[in-house]
PQR file of N, CA, C, O and H, with PARSE charges and radii, in Angstrom:
ATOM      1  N   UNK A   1       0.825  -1.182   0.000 -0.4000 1.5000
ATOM      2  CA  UNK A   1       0.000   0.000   0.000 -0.0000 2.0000
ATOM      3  C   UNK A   1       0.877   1.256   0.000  0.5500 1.7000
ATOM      4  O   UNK A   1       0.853   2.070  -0.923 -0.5500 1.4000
ATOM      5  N   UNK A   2       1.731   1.381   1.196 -0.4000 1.5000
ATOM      6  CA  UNK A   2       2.780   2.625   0.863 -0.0000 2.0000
ATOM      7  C   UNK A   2       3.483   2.555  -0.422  0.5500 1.7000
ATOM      8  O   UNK A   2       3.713   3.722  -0.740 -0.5500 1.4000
ATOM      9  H   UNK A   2       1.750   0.720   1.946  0.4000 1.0000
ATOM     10  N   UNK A   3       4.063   1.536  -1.564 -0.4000 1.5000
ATOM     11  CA  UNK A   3       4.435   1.446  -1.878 -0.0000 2.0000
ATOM     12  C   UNK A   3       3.414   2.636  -3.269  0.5500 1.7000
ATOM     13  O   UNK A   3       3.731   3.743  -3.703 -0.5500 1.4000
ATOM     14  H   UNK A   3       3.876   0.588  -1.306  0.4000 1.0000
ATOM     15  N   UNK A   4       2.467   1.960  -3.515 -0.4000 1.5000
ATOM     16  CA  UNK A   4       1.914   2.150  -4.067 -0.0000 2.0000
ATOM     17  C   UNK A   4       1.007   3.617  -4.261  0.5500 1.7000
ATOM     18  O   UNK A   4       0.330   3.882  -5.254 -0.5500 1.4000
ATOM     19  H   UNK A   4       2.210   1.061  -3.162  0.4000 1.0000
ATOM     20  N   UNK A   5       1.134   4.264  -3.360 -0.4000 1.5000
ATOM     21  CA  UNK A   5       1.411   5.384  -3.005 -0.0000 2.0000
ATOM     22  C   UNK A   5       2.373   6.672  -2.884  0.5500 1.7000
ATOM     23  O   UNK A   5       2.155   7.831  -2.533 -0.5500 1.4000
ATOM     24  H   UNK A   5       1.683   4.049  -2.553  0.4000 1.0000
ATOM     25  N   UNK A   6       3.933   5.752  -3.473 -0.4000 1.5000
ATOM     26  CA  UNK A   6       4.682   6.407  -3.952 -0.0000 2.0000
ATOM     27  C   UNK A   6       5.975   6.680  -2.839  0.5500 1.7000
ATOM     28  O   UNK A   6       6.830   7.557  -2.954 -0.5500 1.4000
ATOM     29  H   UNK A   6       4.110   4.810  -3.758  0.4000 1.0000
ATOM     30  N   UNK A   7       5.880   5.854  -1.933 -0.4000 1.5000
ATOM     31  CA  UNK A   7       6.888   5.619  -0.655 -0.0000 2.0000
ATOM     32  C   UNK A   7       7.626   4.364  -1.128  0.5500 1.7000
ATOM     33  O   UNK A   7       7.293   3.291  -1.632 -0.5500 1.4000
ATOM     34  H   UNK A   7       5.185   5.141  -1.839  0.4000 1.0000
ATOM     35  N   UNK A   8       8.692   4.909  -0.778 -0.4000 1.5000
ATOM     36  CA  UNK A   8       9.628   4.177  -0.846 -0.0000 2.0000
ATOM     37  C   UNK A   8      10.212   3.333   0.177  0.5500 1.7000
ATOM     38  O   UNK A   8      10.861   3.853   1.085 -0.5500 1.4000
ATOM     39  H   UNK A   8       8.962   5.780  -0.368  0.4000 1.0000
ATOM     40  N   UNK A   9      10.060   2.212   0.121 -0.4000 1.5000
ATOM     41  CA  UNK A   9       9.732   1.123   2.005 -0.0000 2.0000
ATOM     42  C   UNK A   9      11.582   0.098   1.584  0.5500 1.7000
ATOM     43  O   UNK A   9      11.969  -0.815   0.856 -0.5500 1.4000
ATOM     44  H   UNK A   9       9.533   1.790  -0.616  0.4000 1.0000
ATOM     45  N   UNK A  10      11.991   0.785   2.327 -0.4000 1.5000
ATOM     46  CA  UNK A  10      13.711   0.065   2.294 -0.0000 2.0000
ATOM     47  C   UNK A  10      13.358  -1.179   3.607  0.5500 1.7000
ATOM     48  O   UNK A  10      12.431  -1.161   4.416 -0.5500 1.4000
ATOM     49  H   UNK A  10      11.677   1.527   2.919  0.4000 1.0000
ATOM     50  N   UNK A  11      14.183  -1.946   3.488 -0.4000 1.5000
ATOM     51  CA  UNK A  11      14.411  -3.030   4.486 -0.0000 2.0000
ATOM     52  C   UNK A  11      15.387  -3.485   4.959  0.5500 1.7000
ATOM     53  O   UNK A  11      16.093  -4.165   4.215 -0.5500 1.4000
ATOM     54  H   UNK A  11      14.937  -1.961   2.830  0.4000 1.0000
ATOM     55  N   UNK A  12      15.877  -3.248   6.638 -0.4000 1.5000
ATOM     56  CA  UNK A  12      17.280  -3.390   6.743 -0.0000 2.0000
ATOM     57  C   UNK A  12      17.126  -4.928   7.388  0.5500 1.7000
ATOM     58  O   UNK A  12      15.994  -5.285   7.715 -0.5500 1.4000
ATOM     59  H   UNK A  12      15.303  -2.695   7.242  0.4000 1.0000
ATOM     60  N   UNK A  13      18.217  -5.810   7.568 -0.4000 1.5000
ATOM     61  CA  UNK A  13      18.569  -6.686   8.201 -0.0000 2.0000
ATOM     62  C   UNK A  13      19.632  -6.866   8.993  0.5500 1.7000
ATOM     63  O   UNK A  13      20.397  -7.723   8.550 -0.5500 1.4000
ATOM     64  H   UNK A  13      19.136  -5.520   7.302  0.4000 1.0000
ATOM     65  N   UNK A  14      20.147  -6.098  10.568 -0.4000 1.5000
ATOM     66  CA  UNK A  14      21.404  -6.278  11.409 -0.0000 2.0000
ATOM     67  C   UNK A  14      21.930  -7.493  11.463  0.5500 1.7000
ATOM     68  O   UNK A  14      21.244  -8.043  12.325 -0.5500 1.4000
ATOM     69  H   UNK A  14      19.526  -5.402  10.927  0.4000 1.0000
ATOM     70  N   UNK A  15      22.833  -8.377  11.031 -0.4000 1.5000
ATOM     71  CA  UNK A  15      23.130  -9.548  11.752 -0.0000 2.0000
ATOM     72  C   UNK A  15      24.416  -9.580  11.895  0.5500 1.7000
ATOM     73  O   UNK A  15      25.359  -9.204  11.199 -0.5500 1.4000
ATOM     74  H   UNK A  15      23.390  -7.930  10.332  0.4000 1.0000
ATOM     75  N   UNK A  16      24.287 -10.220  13.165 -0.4000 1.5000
ATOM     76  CA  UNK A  16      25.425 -10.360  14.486 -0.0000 2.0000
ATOM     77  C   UNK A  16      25.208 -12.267  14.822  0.5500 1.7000
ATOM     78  O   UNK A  16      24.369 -13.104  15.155 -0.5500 1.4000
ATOM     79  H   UNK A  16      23.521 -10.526  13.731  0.4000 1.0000
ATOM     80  N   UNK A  17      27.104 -12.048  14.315 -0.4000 1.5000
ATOM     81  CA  UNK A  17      26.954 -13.717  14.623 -0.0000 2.0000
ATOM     82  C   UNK A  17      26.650 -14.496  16.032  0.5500 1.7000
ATOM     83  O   UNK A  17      26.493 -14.270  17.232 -0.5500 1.4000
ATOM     84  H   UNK A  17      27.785 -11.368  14.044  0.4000 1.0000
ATOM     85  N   UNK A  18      26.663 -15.108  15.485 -0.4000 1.5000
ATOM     86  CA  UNK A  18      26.570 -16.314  17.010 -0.0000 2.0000
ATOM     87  C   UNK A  18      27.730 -16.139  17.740  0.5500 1.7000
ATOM     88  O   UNK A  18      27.632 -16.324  18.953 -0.5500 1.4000
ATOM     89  H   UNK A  18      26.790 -15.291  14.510  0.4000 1.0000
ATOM     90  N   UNK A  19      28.972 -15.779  17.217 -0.4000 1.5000
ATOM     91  CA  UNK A  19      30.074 -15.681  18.294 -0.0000 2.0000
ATOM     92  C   UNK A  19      30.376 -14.508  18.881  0.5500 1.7000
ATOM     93  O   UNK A  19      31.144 -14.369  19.833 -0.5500 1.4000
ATOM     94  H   UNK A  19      29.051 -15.629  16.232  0.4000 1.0000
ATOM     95  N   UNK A  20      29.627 -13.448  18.180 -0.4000 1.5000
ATOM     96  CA  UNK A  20      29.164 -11.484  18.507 -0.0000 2.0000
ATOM     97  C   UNK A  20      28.457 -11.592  19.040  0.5500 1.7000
ATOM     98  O   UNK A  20      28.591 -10.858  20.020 -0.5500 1.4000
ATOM     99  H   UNK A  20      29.004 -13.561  17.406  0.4000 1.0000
ATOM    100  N   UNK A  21      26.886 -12.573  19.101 -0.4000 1.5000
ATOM    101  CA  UNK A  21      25.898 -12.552  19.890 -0.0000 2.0000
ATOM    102  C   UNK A  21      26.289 -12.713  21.289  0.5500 1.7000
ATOM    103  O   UNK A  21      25.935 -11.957  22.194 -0.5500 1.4000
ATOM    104  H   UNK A  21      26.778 -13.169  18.306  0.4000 1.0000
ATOM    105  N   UNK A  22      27.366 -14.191  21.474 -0.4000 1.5000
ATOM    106  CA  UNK A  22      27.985 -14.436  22.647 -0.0000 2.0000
ATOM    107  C   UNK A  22      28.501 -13.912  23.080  0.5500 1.7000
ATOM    108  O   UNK A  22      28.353 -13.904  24.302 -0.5500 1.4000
ATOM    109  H   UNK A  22      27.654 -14.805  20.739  0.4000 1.0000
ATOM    110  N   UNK A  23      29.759 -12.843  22.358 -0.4000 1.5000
ATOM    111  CA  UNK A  23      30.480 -12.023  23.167 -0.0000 2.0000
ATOM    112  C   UNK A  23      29.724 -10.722  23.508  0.5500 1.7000
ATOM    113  O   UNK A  23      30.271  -9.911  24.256 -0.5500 1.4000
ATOM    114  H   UNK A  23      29.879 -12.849  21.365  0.4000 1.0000
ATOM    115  N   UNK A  24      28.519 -10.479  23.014 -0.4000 1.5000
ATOM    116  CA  UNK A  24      27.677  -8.914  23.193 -0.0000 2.0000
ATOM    117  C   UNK A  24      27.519  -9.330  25.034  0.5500 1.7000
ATOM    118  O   UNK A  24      28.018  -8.779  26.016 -0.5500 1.4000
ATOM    119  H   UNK A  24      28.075 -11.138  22.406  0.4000 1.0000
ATOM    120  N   UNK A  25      26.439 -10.745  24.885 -0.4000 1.5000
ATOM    121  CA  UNK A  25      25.821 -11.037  26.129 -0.0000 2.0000
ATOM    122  C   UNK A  25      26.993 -11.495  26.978  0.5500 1.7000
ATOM    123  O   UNK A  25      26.571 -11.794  28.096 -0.5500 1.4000
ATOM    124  H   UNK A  25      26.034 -11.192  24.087  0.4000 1.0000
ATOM    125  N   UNK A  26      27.943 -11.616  26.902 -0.4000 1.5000
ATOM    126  CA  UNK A  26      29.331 -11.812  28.200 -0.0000 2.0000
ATOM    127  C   UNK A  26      29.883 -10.618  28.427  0.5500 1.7000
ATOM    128  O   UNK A  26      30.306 -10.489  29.576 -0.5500 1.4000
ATOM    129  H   UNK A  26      28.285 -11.373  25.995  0.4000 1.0000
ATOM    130  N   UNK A  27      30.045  -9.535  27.590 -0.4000 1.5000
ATOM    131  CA  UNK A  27      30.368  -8.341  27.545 -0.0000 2.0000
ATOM    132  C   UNK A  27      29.666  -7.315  28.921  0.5500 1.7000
ATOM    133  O   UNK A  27      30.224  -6.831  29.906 -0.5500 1.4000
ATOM    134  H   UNK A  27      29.701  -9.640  26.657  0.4000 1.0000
ATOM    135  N   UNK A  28      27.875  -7.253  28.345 -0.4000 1.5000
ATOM    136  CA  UNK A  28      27.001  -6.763  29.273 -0.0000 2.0000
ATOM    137  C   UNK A  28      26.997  -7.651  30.579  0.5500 1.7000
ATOM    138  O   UNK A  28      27.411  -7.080  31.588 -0.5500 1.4000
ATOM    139  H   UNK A  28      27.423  -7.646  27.545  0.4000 1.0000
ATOM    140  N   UNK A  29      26.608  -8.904  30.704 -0.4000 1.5000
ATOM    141  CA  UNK A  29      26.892  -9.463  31.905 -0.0000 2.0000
ATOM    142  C   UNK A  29      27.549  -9.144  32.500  0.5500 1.7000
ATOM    143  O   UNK A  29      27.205  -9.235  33.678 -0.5500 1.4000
ATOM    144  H   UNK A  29      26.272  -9.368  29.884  0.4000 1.0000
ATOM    145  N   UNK A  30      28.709  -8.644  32.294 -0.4000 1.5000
ATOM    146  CA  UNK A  30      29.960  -8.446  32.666 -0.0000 2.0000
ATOM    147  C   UNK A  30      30.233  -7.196  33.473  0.5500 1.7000
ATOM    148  O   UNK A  30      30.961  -7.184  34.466 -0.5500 1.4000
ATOM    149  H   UNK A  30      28.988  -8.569  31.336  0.4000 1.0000
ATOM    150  N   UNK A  31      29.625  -6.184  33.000 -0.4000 1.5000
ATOM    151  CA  UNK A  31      29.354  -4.874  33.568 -0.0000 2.0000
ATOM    152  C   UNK A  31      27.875  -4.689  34.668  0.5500 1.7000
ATOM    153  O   UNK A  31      26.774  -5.040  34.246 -0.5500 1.4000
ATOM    154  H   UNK A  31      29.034  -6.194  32.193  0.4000 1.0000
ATOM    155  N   UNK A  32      28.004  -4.235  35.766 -0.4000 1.5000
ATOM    156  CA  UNK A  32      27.192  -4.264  36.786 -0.0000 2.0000
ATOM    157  C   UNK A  32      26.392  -3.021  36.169  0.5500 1.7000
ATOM    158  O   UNK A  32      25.280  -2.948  36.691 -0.5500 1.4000
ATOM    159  H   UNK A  32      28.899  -3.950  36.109  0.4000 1.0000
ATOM    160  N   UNK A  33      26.585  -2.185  35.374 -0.4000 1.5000
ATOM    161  CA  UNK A  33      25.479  -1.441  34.573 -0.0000 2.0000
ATOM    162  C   UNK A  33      24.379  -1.880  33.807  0.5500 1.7000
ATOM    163  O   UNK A  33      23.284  -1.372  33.562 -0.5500 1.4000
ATOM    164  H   UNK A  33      27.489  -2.245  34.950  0.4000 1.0000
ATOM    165  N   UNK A  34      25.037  -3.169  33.415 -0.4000 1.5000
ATOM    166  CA  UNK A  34      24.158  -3.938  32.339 -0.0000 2.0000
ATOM    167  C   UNK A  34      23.644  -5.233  32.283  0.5500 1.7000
ATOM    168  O   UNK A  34      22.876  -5.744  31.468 -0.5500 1.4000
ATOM    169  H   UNK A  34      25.926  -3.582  33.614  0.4000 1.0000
ATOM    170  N   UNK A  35      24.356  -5.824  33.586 -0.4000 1.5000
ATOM    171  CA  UNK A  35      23.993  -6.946  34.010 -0.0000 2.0000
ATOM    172  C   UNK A  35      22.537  -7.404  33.533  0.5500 1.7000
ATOM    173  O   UNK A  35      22.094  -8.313  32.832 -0.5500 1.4000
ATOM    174  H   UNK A  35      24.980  -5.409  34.248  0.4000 1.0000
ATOM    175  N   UNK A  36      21.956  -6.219  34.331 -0.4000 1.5000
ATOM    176  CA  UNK A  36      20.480  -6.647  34.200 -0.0000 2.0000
ATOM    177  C   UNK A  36      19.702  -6.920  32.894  0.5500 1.7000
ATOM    178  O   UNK A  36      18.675  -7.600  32.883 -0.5500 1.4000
ATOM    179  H   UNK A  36      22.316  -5.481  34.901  0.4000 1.0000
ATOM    180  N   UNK A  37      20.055  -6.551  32.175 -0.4000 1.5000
ATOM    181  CA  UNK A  37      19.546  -6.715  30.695 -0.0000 2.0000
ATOM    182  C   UNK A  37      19.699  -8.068  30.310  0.5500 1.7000
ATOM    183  O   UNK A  37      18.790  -8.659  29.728 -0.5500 1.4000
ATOM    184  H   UNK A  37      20.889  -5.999  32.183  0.4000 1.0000
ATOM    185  N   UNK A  38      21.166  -8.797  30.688 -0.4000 1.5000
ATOM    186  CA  UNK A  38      20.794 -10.163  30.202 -0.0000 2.0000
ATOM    187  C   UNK A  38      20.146 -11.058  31.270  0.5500 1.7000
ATOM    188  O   UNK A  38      20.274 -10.784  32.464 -0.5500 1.4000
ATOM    189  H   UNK A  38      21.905  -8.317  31.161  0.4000 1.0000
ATOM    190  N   UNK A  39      19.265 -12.408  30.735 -0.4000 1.5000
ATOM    191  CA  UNK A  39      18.623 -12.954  31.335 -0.0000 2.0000
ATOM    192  C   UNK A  39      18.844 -14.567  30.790  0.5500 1.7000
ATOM    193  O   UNK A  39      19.721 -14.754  29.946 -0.5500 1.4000
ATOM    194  H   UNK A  39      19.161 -12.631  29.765  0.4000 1.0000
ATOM    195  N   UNK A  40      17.852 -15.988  31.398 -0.4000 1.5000
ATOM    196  CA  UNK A  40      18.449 -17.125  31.078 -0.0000 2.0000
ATOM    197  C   UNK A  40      17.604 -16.775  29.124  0.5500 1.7000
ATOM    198  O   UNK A  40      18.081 -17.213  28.077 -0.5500 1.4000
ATOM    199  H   UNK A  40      17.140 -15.836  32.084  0.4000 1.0000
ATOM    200  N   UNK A  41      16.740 -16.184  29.211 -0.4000 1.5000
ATOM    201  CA  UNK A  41      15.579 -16.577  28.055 -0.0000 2.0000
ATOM    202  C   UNK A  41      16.850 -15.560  26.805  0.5500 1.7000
ATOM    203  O   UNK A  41      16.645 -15.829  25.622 -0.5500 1.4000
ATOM    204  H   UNK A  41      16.352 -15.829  30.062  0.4000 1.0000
ATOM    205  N   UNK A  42      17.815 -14.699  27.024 -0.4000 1.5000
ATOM    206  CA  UNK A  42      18.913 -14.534  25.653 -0.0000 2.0000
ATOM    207  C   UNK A  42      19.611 -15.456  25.829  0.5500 1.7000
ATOM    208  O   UNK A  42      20.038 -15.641  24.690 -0.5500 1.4000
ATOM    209  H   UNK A  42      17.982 -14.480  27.986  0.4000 1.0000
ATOM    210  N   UNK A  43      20.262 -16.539  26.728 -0.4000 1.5000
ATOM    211  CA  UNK A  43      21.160 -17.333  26.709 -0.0000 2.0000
ATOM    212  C   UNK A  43      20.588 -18.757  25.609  0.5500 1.7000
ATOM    213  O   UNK A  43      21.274 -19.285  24.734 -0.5500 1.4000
ATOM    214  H   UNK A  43      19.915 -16.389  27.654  0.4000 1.0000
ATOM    215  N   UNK A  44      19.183 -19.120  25.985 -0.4000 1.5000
ATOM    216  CA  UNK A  44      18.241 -19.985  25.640 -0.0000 2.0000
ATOM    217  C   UNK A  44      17.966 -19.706  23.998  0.5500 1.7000
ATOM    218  O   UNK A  44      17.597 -20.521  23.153 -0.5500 1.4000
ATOM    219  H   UNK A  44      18.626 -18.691  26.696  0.4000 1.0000
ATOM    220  N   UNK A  45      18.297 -18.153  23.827 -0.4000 1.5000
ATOM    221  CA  UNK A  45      18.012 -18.154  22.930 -0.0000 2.0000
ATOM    222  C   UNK A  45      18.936 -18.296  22.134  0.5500 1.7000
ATOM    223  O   UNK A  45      18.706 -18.904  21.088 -0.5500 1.4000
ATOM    224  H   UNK A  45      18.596 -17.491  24.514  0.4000 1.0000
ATOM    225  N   UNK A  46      20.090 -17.838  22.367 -0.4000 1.5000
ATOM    226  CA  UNK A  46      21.807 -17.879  21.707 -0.0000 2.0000
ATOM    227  C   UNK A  46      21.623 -19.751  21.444  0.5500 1.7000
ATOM    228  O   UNK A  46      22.222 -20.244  20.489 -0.5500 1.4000
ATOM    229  H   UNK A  46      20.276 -17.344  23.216  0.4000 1.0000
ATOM    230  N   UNK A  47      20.723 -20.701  22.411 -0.4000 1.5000
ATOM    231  CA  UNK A  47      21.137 -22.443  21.975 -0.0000 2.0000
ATOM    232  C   UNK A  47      20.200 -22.274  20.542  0.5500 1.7000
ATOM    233  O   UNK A  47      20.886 -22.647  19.590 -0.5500 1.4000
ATOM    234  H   UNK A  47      20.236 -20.301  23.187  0.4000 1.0000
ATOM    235  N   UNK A  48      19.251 -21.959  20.243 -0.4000 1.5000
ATOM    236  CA  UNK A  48      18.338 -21.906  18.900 -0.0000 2.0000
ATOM    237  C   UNK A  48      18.982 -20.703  17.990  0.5500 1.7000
ATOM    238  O   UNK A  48      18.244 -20.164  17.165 -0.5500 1.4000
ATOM    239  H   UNK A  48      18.694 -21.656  21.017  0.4000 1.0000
ATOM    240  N   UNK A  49      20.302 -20.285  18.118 -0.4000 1.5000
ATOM    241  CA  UNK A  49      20.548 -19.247  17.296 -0.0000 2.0000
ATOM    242  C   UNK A  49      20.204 -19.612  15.344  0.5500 1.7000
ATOM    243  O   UNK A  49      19.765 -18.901  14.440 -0.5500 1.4000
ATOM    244  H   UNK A  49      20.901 -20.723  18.788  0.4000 1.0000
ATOM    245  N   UNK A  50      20.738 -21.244  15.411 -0.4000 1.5000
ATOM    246  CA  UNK A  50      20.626 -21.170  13.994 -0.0000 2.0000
ATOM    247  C   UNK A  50      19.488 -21.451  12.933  0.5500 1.7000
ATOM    248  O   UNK A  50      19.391 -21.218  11.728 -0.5500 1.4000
ATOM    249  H   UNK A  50      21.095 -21.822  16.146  0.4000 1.0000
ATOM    250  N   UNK A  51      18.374 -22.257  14.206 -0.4000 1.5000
ATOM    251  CA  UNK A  51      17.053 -22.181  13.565 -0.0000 2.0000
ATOM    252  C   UNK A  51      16.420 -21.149  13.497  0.5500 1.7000
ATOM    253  O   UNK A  51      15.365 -21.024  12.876 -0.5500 1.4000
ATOM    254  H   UNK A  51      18.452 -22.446  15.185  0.4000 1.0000
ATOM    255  N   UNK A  52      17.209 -19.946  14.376 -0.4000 1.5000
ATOM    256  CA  UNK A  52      16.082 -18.477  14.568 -0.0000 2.0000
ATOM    257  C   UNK A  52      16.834 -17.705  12.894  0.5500 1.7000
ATOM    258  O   UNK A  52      16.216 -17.053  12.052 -0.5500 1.4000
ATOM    259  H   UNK A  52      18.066 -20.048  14.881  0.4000 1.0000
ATOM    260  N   UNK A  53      17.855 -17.972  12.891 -0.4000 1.5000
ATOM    261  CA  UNK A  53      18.353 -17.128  11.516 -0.0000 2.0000
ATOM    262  C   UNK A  53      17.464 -17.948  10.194  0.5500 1.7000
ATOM    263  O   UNK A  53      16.680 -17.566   9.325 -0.5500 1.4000
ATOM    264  H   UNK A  53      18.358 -18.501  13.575  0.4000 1.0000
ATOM    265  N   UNK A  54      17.933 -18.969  10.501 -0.4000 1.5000
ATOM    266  CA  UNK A  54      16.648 -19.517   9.138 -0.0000 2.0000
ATOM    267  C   UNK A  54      15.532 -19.322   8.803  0.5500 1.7000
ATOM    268  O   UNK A  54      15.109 -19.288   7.648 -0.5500 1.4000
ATOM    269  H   UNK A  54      18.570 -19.278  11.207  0.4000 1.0000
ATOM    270  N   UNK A  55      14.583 -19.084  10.394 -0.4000 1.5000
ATOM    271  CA  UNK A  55      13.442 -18.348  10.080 -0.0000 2.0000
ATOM    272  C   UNK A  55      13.538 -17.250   9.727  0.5500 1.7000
ATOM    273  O   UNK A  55      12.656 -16.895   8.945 -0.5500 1.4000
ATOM    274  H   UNK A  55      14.927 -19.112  11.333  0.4000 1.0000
ATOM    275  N   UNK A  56      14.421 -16.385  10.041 -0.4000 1.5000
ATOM    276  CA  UNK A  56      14.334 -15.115  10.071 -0.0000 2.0000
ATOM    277  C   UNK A  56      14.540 -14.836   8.215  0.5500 1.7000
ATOM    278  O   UNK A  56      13.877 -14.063   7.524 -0.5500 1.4000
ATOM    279  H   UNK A  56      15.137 -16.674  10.676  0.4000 1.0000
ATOM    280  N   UNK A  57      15.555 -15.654   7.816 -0.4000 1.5000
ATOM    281  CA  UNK A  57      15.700 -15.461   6.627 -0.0000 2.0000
ATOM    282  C   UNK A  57      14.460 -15.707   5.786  0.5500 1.7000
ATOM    283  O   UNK A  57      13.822 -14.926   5.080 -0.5500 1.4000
ATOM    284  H   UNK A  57      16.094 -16.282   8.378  0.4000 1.0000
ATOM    285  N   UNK A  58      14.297 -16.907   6.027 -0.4000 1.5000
ATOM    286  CA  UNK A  58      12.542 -17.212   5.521 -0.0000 2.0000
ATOM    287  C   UNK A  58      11.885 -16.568   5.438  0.5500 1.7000
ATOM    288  O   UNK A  58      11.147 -16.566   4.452 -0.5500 1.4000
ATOM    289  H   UNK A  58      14.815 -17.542   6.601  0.4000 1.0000
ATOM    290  N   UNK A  59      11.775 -15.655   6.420 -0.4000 1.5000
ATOM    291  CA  UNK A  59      10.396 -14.560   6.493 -0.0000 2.0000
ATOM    292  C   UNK A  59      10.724 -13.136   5.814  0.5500 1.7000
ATOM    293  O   UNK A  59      10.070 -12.244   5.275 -0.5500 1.4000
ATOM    294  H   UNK A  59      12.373 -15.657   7.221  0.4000 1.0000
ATOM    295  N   UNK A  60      12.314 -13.428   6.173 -0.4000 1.5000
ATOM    296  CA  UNK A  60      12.428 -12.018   4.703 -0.0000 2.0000
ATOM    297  C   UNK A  60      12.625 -12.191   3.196  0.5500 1.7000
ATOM    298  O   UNK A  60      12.707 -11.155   2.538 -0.5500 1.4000
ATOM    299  H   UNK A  60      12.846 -14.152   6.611  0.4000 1.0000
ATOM    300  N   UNK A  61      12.699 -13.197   2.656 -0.4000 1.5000
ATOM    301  CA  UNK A  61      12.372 -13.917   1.599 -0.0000 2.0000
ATOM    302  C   UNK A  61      11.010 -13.998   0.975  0.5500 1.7000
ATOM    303  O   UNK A  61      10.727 -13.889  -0.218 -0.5500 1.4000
ATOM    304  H   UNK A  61      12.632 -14.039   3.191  0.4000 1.0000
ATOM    305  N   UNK A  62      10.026 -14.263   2.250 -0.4000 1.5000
ATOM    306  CA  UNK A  62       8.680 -14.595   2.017 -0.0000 2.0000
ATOM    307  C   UNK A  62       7.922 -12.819   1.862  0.5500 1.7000
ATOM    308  O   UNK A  62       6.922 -12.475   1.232 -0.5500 1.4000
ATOM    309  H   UNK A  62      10.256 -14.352   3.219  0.4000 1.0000
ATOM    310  N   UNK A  63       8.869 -11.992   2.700 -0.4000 1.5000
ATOM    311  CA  UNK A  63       8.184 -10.879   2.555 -0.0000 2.0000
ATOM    312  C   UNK A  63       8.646 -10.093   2.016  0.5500 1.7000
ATOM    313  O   UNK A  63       8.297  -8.961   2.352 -0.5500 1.4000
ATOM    314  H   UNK A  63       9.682 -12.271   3.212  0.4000 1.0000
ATOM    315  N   UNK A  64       9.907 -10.246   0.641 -0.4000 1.5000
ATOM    316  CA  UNK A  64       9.977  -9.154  -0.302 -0.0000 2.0000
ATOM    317  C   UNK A  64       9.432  -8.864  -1.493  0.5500 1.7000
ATOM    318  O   UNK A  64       9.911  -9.762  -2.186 -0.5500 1.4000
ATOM    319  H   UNK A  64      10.190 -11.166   0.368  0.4000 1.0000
ATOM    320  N   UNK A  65       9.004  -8.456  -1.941 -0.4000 1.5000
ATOM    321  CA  UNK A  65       8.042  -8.096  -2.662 -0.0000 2.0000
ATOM    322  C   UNK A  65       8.633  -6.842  -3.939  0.5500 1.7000
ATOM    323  O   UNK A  65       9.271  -5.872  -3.529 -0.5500 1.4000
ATOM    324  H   UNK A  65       8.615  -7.727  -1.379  0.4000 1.0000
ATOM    325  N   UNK A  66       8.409  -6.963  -5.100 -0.4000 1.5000
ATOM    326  CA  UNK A  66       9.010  -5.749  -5.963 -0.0000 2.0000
ATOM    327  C   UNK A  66       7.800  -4.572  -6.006  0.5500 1.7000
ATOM    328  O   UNK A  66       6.577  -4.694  -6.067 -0.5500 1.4000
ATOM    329  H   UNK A  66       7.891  -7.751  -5.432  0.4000 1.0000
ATOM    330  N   UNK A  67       8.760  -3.251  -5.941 -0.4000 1.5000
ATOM    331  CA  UNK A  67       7.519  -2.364  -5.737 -0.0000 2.0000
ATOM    332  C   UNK A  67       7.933  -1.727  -7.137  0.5500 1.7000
ATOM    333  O   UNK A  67       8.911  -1.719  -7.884 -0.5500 1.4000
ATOM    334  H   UNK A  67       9.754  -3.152  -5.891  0.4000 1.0000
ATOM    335  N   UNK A  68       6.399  -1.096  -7.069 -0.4000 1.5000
ATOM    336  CA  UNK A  68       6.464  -0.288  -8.880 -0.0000 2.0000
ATOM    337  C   UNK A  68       7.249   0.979  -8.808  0.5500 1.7000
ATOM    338  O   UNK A  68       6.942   1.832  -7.975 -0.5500 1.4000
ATOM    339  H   UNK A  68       5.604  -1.103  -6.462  0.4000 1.0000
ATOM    340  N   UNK A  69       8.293   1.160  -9.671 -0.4000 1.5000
ATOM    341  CA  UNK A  69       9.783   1.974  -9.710 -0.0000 2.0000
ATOM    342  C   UNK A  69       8.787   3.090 -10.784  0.5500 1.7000
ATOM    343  O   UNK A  69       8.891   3.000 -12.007 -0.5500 1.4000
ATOM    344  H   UNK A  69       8.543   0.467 -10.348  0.4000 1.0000
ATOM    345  N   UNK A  70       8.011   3.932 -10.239 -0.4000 1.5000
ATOM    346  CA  UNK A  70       7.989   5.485 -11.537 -0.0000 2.0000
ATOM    347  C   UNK A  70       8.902   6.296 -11.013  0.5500 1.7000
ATOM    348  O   UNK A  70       8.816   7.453 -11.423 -0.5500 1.4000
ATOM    349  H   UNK A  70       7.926   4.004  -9.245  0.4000 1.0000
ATOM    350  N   UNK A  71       9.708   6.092 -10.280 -0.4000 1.5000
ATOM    351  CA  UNK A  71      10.857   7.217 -10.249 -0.0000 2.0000
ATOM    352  C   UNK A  71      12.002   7.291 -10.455  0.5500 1.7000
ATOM    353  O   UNK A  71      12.585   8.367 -10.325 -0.5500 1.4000
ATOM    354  H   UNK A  71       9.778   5.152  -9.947  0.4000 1.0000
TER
END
């Protein structure tokens, strides 16, 4: 719909490996400023890191779409 309307809808994707993911969350742990931010449910999630990228890829695959270029 924005598209089509004449907006231009970009799509970014950050990715941070599994061994950046690990060192982000040992990093913050690490600091009593930031401790608190990590929890067991990012650690839990760092064990499913590589089925979560597959979905993730999947779903940006499934949701790109070509928009009409009049400009």
């Amino acid at each position: 719909m924005l598209v089509n309307e004449g907006a231009l809808v970009l799509k970014f994707w950050f990715h941070l490996t599994k061994e950046g993911q690990r060192a982000r969350l040992k990093a913050l742990e690490s600091d009593p400023r930031t401790a608190w931010r990590v929890t067991q449910w990012n650690w839990d999630r760092l064990k499913t890191y590589d089925k979560l990228q597959n979905a993730a890829g999947h779903l940006l695959r499934l949701t790109n779409t070509p928009g009409r270029r009049g400009w």
